[in-house]
C-alpha positions in Angstrom: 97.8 120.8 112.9 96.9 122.0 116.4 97.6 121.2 120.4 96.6 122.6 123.4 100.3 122.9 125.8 99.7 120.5 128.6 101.1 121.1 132.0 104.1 119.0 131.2 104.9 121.2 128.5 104.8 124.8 130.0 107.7 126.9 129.2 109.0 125.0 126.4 109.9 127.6 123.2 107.8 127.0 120.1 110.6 125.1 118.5 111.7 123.0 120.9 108.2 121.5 121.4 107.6 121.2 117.7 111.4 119.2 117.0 111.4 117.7 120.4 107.7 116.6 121.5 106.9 116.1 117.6 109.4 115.1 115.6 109.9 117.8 113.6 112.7 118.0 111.3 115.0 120.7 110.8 113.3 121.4 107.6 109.9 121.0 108.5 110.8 123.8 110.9 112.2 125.9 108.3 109.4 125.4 106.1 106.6 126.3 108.6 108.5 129.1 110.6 107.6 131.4 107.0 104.7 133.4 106.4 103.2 133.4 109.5 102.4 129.8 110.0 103.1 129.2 113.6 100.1 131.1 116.1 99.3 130.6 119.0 96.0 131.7 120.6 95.1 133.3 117.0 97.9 135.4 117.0 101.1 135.0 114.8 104.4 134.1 116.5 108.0 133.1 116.2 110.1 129.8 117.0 111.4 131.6 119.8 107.6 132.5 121.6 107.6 130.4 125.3 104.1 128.4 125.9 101.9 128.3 128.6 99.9 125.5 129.7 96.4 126.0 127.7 97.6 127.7 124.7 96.0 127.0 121.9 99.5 125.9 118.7 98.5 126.2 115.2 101.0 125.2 112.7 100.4 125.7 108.9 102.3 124.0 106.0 102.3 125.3 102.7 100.3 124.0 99.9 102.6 121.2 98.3 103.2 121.5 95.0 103.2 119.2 92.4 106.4 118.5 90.0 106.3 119.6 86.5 107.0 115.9 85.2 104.4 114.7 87.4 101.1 114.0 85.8 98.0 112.8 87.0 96.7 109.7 85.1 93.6 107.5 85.7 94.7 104.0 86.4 93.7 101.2 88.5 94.9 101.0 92.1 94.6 98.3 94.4 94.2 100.1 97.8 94.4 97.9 100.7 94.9 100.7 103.3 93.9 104.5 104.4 93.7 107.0 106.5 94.2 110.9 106.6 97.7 110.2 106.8 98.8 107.5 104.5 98.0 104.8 101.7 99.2 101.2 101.4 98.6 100.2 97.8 99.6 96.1 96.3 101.5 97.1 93.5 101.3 94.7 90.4 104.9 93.7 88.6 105.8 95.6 85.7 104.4 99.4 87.2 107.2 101.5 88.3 106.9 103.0 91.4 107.6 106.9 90.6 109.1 108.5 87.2 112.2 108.6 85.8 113.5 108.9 82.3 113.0 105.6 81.5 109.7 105.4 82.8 108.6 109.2 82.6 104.8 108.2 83.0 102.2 105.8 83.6 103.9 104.7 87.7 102.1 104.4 90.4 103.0 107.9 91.5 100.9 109.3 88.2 97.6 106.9 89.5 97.9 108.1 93.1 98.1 112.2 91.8 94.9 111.6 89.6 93.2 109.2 93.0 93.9 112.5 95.0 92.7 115.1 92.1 89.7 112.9 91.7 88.7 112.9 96.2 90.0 116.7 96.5 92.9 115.2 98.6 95.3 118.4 98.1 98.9 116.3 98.3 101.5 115.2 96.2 103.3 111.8 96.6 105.5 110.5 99.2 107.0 107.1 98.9 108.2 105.9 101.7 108.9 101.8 101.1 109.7 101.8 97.2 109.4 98.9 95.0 111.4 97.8 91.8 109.5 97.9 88.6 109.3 94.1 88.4 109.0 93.3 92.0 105.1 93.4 93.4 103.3 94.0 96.4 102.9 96.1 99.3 103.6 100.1 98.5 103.7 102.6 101.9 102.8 106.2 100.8 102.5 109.1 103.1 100.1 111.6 102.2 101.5 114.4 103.2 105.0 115.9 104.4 104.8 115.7 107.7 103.5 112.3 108.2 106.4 111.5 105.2 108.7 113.1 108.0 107.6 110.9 110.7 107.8 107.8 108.8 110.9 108.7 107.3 112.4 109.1 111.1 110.4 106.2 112.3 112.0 103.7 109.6 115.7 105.1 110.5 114.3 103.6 113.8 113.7 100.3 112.3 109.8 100.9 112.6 109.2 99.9 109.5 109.3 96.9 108.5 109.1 94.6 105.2 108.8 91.4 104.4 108.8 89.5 101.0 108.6 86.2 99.3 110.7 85.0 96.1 111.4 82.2 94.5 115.0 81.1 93.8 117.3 78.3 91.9 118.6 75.8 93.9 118.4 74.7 97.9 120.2 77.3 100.2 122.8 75.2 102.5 121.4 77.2 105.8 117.8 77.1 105.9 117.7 80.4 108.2 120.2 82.8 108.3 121.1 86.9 108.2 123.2 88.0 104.4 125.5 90.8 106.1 127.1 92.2 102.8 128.0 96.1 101.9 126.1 96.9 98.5 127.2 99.5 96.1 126.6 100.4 92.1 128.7 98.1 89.6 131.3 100.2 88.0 130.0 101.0 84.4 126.7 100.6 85.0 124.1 102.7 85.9 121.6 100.2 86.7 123.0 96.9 88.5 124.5 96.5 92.0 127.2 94.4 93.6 128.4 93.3 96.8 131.3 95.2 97.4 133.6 95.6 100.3 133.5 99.5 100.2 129.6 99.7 99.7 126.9 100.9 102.4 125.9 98.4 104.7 122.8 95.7 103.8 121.4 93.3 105.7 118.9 90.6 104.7 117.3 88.3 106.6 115.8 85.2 105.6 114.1 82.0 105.9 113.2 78.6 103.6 109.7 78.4 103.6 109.2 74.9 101.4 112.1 73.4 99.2 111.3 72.0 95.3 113.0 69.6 92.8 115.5 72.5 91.8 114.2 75.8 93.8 113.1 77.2 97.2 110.6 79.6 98.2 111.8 81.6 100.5 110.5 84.7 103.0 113.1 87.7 103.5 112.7 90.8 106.0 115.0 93.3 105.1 116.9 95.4 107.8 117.8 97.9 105.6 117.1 99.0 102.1 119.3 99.5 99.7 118.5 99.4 95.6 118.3 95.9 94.7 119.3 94.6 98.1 117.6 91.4 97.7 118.1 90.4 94.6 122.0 91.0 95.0 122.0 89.4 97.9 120.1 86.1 96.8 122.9 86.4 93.8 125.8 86.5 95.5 125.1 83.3 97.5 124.8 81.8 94.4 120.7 81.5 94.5 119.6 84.0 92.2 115.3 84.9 92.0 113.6 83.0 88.6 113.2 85.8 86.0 116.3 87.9 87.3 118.3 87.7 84.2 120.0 90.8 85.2 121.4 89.1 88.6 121.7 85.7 86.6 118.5 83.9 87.3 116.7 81.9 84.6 113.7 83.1 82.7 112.0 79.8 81.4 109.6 79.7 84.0 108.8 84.2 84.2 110.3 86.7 82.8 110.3 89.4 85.5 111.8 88.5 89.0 109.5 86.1 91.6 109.8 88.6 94.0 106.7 89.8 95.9 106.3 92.0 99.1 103.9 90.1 101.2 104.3 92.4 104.4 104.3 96.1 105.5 104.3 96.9 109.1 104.8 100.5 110.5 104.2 103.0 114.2 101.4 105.1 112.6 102.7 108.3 112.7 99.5 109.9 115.1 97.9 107.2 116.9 101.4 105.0 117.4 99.7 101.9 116.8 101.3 99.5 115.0 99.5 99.0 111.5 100.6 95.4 109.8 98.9 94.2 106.4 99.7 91.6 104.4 99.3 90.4 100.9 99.0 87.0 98.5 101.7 87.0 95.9 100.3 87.1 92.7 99.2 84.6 90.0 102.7 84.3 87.5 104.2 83.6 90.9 101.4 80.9 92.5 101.4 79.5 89.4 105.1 78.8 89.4 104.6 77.7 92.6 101.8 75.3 91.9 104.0 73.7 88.9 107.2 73.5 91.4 104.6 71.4 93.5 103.5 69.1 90.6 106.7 68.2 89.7 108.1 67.0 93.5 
């Protein structure tokens, strides 16, 4: 990464141009103020070094390194969007998003690692929107730390922004309406969530998109993002997604939950324009869909 100090920057100190002008975090800093990362005009310099208008800012990161338990494997990945900085893959329902010891290979994370091996793209993965194992659609990856940083900083900010559909039991009572409830980890479990009163703060919004014989189809955009937030949410008004038996929705008609992320939105972390994509949901849910339509 390089600038040339503008006029309007002249006598700022390495590191308050860097935190201040772009958005570095404290441990970005730390990680690039090593080993002689930071020069300026060719020449090797501290945090502490005051520019001058025309000076020439180099700052190197380090090679990132890839995890031990993190494999490259050859899979297929649908990639909607890319640039230098990040990748927006549709993510298909069953594929978890990164490893874990239930799902120690074979995620998304282990297809994107081989995509980069295979194009000489010399990162390692940075999830930034997350999805559920069961849940499909849109996937926001940075490609490398920095731009992770930015994103990370510009979706504290609300900048990022999500939208999905699902399909749930039953006719909500308020056909538009915000779900304002604190979520937190069930006690005994390690898996499921709850709404409860002493959890961190989740906010759903949401909106019925078309009404059926015993369900609804309905869009939400989530304000914040906690595990499960939808699915509890959609639970604990009493309207729980087909196929989340976990959160006490039906699996006659699927057996993983009708959720899909249709929408990603985000600042791109360079240019500042706003990138939005969007995405179909996928057949076990259109075809749901379809049958709810037959049966009106």
């Amino acid at each position: 990464m390089n600038w040339v100090i503008t006029k309007e920057h002249h006598g700022m100190i390495i590191r308050d141009f860097l935190q201040m002008n772009q958005a570095f975090s404290r441990r970005m800093l730390t990680t690039v103020k090593k080993d002689e990362r930071i020069l300026v005009n060719g020449t090797p310099q501290t945090v502490r070094f005051c520019l001058t208008e025309g000076d020439y800012l180099e700052v190197h990161l380090p090679k990132e390194t890839i995890g031990d338990n993190m494999v490259p494997e050859e899979m297929e990945l649908e990639i909607v969007y890319e640039d230098d900085a990040l990748i927006v893959l549709n993510k298909p329902a069953g594929i978890a998003t990164i490893p874990s010891r239930h799902h120690p290979t074979g995620t998304i994370a282990n297809g994107v690692l081989a995509y980069y091996a295979k194009n000489k793209i010399p990162y390692t993965i940075h999830v930034v929107t997350r999805l559920d194992r069961d849940t499909s659609g849109l996937l926001l990856i940075a490609k490398d730390r920095y731009s992770h940083s930015l994103l990370s900083t510009s979706q504290k900010q609300g900048k990022v922004k999500r939208k999905y559909q699902a399909i749930v039991s039953g006719h909500l009572e308020q056909k538009n309406g915000t779900i304002d409830a604190p979520i937190e980890r069930k006690e005994g479990s390690i898996i499921e969530r709850a709404v409860i009163e002493t959890g961190k703060r989740a906010v759903t919004h949401y909106s019925v998109l078309k009404e059926y014989v015993d369900a609804s189809l309905v869009e939400m955009e989530l304000e914040t993002g906690r595990t499960h937030q939808i699915r509890v949410h959609l639970s604990h008004i009493n309207h729980p997604l087909l196929g989340d038996d976990l959160y006490g929705g039906s699996i006659d008609r699927i057996k993983r939950q009708a959720l899909h992320c249709v929408e990603v939105s985000c600042e791109h972390p360079f240019t500042k324009e706003i990138i939005r994509l969007r995405s179909t949901p996928p057949d076990d849910m259109l075809d749901i869909i379809g049958n709810l339509e037959n049966a009106k």
